[in-house]
N, CA, C and O atoms as a printed pandas DataFrame, in Angstrom:
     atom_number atom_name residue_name chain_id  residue_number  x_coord  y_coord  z_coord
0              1         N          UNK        A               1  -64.358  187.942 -142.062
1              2        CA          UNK        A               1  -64.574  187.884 -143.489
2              3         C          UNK        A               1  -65.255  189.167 -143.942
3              4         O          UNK        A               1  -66.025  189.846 -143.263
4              5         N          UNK        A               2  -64.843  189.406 -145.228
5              6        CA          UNK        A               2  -65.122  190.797 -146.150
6              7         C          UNK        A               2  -66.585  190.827 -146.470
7              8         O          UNK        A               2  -66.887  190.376 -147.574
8              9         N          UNK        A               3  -67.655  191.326 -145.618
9             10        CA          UNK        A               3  -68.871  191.369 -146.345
10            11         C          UNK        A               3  -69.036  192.544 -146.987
11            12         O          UNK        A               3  -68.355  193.510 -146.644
12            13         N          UNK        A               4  -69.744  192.619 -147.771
13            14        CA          UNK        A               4  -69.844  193.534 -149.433
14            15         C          UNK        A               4  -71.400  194.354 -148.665
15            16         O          UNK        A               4  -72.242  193.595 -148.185
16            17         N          UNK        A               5  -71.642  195.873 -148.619
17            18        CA          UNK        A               5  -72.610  196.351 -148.413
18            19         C          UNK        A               5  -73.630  195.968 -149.342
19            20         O          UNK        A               5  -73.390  195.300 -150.348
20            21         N          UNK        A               6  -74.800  196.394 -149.008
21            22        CA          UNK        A               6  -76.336  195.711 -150.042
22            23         C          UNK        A               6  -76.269  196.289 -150.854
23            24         O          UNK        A               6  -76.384  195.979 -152.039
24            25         N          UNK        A               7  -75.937  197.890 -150.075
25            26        CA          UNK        A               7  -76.499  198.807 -151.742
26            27         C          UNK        A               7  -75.463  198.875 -152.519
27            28         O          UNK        A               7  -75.825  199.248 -153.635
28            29         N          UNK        A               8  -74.085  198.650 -152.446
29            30        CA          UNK        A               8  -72.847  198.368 -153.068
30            31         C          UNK        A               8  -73.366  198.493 -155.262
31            32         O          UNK        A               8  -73.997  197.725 -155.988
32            33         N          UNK        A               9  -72.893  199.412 -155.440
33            34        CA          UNK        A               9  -73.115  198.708 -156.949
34            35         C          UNK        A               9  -72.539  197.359 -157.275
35            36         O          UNK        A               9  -73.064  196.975 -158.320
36            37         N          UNK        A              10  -71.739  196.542 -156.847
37            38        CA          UNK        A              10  -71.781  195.886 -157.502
38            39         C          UNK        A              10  -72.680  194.509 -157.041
39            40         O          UNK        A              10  -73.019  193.569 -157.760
40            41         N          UNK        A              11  -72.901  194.686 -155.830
41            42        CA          UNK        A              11  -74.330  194.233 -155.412
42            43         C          UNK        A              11  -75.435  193.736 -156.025
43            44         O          UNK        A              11  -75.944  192.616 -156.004
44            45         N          UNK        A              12  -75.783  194.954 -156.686
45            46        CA          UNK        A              12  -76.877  195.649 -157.211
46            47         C          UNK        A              12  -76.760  194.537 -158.430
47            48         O          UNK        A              12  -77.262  193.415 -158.371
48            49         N          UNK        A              13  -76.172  194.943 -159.298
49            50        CA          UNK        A              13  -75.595  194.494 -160.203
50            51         C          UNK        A              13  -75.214  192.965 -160.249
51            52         O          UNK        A              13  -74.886  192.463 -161.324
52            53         N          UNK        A              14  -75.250  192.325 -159.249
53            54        CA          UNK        A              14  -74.968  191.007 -159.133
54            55         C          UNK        A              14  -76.301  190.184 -159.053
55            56         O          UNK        A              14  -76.569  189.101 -159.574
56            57         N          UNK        A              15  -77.302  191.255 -158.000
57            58        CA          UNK        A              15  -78.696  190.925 -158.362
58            59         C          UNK        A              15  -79.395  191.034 -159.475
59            60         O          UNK        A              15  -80.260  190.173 -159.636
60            61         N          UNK        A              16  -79.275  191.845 -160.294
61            62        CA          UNK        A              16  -79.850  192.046 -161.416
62            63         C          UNK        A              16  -79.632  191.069 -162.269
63            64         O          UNK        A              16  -80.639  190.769 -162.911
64            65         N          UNK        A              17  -78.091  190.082 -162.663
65            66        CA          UNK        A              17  -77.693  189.500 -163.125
66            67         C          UNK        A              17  -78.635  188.319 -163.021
67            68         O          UNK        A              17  -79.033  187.661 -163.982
68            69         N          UNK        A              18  -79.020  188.079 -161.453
69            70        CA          UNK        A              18  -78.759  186.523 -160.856
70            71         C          UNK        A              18  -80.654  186.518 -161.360
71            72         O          UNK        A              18  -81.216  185.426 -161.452
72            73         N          UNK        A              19  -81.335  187.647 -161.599
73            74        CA          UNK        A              19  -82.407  187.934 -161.262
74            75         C          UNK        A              19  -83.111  187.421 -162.690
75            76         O          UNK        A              19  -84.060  186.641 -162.781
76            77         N          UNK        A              20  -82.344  188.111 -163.848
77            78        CA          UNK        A              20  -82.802  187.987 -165.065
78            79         C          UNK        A              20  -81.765  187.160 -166.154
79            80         O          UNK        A              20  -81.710  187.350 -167.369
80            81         N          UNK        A              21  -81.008  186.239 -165.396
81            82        CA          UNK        A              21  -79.746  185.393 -166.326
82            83         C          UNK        A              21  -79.987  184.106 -165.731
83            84         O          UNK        A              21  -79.233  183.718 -164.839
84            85         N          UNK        A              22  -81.123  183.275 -166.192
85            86        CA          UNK        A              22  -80.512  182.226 -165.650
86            87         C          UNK        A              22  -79.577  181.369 -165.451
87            88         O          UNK        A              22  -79.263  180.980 -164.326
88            89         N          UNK        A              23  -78.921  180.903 -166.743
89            90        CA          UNK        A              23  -77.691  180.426 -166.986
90            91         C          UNK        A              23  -76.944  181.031 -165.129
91            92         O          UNK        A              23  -76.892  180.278 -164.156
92            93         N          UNK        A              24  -76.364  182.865 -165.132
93            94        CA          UNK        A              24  -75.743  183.080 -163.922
94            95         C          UNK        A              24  -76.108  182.700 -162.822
95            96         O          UNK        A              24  -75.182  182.517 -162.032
96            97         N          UNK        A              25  -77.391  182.452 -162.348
97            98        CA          UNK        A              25  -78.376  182.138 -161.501
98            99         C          UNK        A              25  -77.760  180.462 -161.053
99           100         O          UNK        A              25  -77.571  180.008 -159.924
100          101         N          UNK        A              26  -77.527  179.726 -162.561
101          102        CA          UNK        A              26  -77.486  178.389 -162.019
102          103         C          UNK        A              26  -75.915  178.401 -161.754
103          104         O          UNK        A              26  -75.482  177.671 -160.863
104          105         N          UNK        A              27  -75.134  179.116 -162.413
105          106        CA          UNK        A              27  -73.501  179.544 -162.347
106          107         C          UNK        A              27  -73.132  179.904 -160.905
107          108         O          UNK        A              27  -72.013  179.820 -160.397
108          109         N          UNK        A              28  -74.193  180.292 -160.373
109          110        CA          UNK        A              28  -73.599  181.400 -158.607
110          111         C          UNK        A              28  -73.945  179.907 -157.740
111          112         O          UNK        A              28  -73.520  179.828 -156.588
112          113         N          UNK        A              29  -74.529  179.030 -158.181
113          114        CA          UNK        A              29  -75.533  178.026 -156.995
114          115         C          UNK        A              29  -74.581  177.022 -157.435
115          116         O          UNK        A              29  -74.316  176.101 -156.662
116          117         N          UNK        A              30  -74.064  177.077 -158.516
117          118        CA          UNK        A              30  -73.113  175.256 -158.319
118          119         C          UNK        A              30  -72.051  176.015 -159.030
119          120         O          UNK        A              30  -72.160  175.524 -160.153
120          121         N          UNK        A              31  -71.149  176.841 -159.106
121          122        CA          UNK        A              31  -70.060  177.085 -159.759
122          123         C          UNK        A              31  -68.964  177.100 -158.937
123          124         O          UNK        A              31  -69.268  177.465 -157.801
124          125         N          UNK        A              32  -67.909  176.864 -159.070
125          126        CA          UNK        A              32  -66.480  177.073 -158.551
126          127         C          UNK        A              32  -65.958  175.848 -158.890
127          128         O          UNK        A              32  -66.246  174.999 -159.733
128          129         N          UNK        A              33  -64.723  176.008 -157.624
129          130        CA          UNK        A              33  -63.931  174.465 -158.499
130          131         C          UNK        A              33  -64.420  173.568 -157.552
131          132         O          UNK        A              33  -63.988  172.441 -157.794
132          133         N          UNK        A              34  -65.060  173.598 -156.686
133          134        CA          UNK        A              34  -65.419  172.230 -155.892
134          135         C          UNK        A              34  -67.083  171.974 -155.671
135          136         O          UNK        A              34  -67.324  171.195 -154.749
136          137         N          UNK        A              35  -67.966  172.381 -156.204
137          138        CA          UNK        A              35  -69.319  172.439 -155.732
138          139         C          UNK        A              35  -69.655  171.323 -156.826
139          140         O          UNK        A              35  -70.251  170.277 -156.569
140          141         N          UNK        A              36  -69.143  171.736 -158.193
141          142        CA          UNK        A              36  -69.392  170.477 -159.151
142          143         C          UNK        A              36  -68.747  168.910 -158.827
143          144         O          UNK        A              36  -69.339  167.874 -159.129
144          145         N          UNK        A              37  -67.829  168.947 -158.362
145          146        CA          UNK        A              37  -67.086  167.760 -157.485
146          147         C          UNK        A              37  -68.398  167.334 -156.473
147          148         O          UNK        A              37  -69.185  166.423 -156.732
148          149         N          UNK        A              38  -68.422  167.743 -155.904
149          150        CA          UNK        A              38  -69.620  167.878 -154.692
150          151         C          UNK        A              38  -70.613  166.925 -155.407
151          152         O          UNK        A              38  -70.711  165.698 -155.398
152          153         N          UNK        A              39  -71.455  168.097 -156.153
153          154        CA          UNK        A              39  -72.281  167.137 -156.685
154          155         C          UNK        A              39  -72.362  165.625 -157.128
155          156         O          UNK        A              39  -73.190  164.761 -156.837
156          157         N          UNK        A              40  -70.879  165.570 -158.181
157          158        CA          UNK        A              40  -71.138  164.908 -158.473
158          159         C          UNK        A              40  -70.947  163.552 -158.231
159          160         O          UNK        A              40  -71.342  162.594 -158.896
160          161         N          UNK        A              41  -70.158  163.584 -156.986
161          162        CA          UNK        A              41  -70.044  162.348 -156.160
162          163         C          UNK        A              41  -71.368  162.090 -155.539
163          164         O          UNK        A              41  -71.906  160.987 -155.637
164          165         N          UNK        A              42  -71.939  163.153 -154.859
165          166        CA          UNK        A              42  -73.229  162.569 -155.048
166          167         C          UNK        A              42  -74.597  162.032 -155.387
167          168         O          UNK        A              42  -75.559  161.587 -154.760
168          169         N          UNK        A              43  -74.178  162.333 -157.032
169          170        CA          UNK        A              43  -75.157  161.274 -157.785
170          171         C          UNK        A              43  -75.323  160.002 -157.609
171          172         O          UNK        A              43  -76.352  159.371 -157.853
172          173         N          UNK        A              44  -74.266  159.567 -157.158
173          174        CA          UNK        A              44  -74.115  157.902 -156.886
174          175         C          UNK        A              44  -74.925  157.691 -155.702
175          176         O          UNK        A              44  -75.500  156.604 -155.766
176          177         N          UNK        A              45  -75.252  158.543 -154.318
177          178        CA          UNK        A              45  -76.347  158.510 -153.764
178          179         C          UNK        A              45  -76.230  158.709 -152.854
179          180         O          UNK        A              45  -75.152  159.287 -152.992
180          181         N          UNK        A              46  -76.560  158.796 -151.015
181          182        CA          UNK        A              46  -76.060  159.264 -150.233
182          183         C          UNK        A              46  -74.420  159.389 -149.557
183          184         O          UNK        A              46  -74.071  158.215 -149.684
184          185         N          UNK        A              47  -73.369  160.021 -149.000
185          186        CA          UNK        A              47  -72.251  159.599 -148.416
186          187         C          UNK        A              47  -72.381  160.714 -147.223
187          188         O          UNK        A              47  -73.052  161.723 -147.009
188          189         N          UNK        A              48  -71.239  159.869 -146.493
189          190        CA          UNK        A              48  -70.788  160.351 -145.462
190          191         C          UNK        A              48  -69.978  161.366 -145.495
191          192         O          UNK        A              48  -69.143  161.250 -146.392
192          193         N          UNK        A              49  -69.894  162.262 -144.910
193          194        CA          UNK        A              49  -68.687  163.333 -145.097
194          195         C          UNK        A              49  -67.232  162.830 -144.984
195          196         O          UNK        A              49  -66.494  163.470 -145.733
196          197         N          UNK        A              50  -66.463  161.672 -144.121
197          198        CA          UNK        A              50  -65.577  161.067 -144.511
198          199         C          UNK        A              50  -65.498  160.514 -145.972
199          200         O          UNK        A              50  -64.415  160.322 -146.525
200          201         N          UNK        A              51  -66.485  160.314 -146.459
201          202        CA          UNK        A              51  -66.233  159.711 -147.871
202          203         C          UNK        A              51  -66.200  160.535 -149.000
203          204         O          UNK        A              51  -65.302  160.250 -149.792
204          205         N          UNK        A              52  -66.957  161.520 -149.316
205          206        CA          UNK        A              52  -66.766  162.539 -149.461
206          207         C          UNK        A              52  -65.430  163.682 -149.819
207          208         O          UNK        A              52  -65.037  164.347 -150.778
208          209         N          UNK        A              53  -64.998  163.388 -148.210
209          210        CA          UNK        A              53  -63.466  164.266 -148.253
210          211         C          UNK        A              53  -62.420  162.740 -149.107
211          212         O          UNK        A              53  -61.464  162.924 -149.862
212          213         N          UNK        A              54  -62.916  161.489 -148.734
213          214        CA          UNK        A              54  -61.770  160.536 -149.640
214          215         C          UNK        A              54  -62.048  160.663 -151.177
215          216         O          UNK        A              54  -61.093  160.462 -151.927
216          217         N          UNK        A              55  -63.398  161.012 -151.773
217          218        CA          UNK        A              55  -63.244  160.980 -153.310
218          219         C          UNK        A              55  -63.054  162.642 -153.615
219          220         O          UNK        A              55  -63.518  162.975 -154.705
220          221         N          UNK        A              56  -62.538  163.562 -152.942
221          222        CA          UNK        A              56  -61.961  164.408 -153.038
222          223         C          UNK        A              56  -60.736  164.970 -152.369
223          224         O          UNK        A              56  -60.530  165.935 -151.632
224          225         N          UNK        A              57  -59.997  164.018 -152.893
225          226        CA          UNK        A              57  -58.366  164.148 -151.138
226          227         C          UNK        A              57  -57.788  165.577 -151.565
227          228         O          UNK        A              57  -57.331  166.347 -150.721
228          229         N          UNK        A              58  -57.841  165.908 -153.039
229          230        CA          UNK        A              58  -57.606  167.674 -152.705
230          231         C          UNK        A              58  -58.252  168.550 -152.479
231          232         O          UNK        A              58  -57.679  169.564 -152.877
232          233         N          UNK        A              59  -59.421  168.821 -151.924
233          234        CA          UNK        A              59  -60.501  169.707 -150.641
234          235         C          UNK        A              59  -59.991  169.899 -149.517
235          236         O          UNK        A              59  -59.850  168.974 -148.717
236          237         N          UNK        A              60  -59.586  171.273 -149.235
237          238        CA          UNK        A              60  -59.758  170.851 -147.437
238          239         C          UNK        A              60  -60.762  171.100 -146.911
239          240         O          UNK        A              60  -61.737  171.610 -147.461
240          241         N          UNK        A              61  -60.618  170.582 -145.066
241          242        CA          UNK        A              61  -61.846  170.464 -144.722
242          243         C          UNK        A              61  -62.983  171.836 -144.378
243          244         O          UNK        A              61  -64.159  171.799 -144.014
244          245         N          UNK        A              62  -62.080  172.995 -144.664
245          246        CA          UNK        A              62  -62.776  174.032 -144.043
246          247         C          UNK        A              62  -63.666  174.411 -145.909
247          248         O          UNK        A              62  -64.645  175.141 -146.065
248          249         N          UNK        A              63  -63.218  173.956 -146.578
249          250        CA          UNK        A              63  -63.754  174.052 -148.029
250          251         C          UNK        A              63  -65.094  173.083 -148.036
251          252         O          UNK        A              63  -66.218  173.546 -148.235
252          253         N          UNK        A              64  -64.868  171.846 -147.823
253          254        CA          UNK        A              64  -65.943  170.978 -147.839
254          255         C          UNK        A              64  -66.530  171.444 -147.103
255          256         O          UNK        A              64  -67.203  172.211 -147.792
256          257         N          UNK        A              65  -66.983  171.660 -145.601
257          258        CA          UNK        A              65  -67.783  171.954 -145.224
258          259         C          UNK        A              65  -68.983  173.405 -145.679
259          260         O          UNK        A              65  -70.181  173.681 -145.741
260          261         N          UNK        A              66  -67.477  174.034 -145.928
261          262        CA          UNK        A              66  -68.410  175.145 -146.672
262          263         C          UNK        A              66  -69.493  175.120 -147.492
263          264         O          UNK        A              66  -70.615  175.621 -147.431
264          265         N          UNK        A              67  -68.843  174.337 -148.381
265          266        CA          UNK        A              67  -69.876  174.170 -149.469
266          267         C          UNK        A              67  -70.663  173.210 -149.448
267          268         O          UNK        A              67  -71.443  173.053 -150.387
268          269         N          UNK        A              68  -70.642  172.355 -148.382
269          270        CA          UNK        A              68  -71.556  171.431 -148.159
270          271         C          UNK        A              68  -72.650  172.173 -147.766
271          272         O          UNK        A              68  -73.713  171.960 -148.348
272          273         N          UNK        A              69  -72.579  173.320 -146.556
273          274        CA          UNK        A              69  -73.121  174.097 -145.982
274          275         C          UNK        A              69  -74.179  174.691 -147.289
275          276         O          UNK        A              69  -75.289  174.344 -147.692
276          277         N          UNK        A              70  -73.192  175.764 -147.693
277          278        CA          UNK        A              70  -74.120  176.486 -148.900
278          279         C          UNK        A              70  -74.829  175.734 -149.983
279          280         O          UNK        A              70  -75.983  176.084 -150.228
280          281         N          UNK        A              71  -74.318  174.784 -150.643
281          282        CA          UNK        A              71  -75.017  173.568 -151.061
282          283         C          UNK        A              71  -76.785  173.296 -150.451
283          284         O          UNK        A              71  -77.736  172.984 -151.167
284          285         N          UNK        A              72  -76.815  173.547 -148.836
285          286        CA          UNK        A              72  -77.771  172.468 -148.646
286          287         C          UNK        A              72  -78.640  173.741 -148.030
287          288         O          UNK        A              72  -79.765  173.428 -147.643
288          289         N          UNK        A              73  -78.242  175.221 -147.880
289          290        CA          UNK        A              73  -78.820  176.556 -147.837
290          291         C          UNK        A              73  -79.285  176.471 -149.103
291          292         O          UNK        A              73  -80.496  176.260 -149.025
292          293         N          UNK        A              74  -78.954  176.526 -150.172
293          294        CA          UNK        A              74  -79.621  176.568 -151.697
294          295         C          UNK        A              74  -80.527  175.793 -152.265
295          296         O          UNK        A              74  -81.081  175.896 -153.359
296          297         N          UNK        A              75  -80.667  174.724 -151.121
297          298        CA          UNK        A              75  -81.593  173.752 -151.511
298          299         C          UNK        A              75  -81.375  172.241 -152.411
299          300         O          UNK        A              75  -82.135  171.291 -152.597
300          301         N          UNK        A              76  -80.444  172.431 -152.703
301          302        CA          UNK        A              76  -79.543  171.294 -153.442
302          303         C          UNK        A              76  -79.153  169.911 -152.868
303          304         O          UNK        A              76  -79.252  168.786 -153.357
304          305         N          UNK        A              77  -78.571  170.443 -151.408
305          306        CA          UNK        A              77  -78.301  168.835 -151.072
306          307         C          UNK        A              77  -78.733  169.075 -149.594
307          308         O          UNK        A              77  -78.750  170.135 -148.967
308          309         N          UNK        A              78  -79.154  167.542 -149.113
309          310        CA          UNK        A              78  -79.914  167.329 -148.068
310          311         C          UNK        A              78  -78.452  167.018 -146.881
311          312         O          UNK        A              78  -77.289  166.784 -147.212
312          313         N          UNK        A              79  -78.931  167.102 -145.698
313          314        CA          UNK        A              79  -77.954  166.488 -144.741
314          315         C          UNK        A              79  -79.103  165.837 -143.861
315          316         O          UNK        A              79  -80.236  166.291 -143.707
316          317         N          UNK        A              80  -78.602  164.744 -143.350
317          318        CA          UNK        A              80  -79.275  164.004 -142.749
318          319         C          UNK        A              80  -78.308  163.450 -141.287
319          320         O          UNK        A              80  -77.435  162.605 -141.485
320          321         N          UNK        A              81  -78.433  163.742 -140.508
321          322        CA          UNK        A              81  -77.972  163.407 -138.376
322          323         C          UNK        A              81  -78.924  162.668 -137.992
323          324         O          UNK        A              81  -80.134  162.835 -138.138
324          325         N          UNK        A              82  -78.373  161.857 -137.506
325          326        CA          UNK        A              82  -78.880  160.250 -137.029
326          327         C          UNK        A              82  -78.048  160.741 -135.828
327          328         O          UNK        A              82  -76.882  161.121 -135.714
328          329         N          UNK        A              83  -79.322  160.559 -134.774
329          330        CA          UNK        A              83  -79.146  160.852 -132.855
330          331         C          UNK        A              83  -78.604  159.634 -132.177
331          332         O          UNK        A              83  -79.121  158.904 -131.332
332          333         N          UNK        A              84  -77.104  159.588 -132.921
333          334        CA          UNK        A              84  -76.156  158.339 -132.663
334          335         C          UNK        A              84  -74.968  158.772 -132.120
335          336         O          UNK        A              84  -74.714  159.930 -132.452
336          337         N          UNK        A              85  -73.948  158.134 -131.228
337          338        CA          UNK        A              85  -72.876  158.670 -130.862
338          339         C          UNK        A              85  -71.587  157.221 -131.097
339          340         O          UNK        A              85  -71.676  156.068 -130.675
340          341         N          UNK        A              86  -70.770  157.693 -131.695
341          342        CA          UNK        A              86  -70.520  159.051 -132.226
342          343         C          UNK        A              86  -71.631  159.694 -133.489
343          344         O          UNK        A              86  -72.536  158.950 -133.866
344          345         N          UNK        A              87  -71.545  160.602 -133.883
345          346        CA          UNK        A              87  -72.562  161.441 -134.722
346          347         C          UNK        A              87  -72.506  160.751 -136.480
347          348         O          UNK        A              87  -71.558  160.667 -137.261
348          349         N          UNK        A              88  -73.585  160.448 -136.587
349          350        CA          UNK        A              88  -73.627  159.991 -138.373
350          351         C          UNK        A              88  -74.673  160.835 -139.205
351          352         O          UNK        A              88  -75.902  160.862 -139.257
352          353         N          UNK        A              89  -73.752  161.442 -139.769
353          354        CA          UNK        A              89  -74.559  162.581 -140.817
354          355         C          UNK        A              89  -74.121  161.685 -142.422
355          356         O          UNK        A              89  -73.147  160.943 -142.544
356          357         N          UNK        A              90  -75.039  161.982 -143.415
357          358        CA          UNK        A              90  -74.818  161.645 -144.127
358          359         C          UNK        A              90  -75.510  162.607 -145.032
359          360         O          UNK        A              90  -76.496  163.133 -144.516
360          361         N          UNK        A              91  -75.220  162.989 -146.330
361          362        CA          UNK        A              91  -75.063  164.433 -147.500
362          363         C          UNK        A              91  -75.754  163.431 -148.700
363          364         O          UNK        A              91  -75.226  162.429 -149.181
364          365         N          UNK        A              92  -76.772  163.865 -148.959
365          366        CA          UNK        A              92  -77.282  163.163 -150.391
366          367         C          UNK        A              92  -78.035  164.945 -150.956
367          368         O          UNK        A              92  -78.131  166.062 -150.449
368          369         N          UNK        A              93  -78.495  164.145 -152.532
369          370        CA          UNK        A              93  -78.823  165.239 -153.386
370          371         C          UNK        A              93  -80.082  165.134 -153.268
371          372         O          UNK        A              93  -80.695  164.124 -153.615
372          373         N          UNK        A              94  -80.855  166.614 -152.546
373          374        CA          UNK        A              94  -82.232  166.887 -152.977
374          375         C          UNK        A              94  -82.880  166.433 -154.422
375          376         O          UNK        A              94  -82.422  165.967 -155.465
376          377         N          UNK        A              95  -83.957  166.746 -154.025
377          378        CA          UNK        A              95  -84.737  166.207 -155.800
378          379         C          UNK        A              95  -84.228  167.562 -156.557
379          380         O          UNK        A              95  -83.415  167.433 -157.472
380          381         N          UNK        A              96  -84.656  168.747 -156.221
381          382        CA          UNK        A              96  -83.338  170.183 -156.799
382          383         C          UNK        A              96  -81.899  170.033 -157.335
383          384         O          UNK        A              96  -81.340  170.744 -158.171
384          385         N          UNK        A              97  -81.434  168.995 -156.700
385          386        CA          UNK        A              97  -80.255  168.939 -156.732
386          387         C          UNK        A              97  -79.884  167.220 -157.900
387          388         O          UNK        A              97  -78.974  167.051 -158.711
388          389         N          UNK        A              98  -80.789  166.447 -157.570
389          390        CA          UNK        A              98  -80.623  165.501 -158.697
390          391         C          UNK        A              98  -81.097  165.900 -160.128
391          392         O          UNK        A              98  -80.852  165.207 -161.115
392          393         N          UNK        A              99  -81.587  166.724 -160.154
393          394        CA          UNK        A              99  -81.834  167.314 -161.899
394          395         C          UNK        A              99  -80.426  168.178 -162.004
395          396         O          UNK        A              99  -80.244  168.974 -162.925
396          397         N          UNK        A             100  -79.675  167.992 -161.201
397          398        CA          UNK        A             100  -78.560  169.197 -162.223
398          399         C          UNK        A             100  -77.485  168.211 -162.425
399          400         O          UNK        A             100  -76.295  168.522 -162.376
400          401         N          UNK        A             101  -78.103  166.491 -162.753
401          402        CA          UNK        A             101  -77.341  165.374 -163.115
402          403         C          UNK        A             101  -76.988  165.620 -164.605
403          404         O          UNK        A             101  -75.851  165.716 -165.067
404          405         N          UNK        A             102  -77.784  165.678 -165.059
405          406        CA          UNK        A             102  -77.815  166.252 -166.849
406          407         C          UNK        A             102  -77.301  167.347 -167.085
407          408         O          UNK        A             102  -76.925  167.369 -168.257
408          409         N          UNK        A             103  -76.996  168.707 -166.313
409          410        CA          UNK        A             103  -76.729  169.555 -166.582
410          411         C          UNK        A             103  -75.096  169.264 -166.221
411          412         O          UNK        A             103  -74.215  169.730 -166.943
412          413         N          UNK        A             104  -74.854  168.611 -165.268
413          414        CA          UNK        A             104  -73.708  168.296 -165.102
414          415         C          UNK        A             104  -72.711  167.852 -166.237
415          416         O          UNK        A             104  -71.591  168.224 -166.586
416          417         N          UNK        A             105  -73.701  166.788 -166.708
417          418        CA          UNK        A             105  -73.279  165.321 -167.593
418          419         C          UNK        A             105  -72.483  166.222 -169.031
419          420         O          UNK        A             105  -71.338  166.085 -169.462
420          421         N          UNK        A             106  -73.881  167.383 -169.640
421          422        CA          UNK        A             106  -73.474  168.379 -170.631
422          423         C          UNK        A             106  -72.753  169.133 -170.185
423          424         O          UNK        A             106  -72.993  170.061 -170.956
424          425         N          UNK        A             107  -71.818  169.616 -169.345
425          426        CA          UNK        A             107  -70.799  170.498 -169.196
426          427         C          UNK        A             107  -69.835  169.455 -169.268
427          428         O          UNK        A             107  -69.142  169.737 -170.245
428          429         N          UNK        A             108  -69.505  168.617 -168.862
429          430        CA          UNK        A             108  -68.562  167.622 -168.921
430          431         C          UNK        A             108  -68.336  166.799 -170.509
431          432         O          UNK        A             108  -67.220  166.372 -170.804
432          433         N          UNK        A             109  -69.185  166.689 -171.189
433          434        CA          UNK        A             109  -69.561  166.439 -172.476
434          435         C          UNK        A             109  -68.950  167.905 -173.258
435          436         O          UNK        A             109  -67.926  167.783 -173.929
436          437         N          UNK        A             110  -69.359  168.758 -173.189
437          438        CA          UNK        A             110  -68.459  170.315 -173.526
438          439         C          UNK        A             110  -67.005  170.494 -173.237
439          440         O          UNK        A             110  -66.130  171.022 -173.923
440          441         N          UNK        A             111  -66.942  169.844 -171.879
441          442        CA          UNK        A             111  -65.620  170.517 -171.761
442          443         C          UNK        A             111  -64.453  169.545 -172.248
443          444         O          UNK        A             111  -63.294  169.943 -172.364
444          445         N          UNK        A             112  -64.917  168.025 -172.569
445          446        CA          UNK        A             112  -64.413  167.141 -173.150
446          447         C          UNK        A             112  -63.865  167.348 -174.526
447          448         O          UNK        A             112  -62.782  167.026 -175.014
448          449         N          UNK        A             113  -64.830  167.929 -174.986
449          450        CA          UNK        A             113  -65.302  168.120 -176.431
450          451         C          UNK        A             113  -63.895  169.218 -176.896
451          452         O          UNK        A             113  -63.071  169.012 -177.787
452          453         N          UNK        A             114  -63.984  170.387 -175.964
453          454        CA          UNK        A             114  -63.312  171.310 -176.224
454          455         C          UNK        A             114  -61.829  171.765 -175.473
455          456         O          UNK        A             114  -61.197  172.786 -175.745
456          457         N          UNK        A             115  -61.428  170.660 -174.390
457          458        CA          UNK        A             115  -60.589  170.731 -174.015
458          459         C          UNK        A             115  -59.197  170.168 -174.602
459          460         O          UNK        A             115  -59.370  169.032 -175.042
460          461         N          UNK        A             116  -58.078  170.549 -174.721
461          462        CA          UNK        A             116  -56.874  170.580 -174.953
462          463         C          UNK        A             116  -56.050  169.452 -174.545
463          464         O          UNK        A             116  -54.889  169.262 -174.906
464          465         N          UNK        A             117  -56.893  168.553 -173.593
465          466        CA          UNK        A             117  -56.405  167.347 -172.870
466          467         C          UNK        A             117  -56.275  166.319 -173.395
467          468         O          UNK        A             117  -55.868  165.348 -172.757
């Protein structure tokens, strides 16, 4: 995979953004097309990563994990491994990560509002 040098302008520039924009700040930590999915299945409260990939059957798995991954690097969502065999992990939302229930709720309320659908 393509890593981008530090001092890279556009780097630079991406920090500066993330540094003094919050809005971008909260845009880089839950934006794309599947991180809001993510979330918001797990408002309803902890799941399993099988369940997970079923209330999202168009994810694949190298996607979910990803962002499960970066998700729970950002502080957002917890993973939890239970020293069971076979292995039971289960993905719920940090307390970080349950306040961006509302923020969720108003983008969805917006995009309702203003969508063409």
């Amino acid at each position: 995979m393509y890593e981008a040098k530090e001092s890279s302008t556009n780097q630079l520039n991406l920090s500066t953004a993330l540094n003094r924009c919050p809005v971008t700040y909260t845009l880089h930590k839950i934006g794309g097309r599947w991180k809001p999915l993510i979330i918001y299945h797990l408002t309803g409260g902890p799941l399993r990563y099988g369940e997970l990939k079923r209330a999202i059957p168009a994810i694949t798995e190298k996607m979910l994990i990803q962002h499960l991954k970066e998700l729970e690097a950002d502080g957002l969502v917890d993973r939890k491994a239970m020293p069971v065999v076979p292995p039971h992990v289960t993905y719920s939302l940090s307390e970080s990560g349950l306040t961006l229930a509302p923020v969720l709720q108003a983008m969805a309320e917006w995009g309702m509002h203003h969508s063409k659908a």
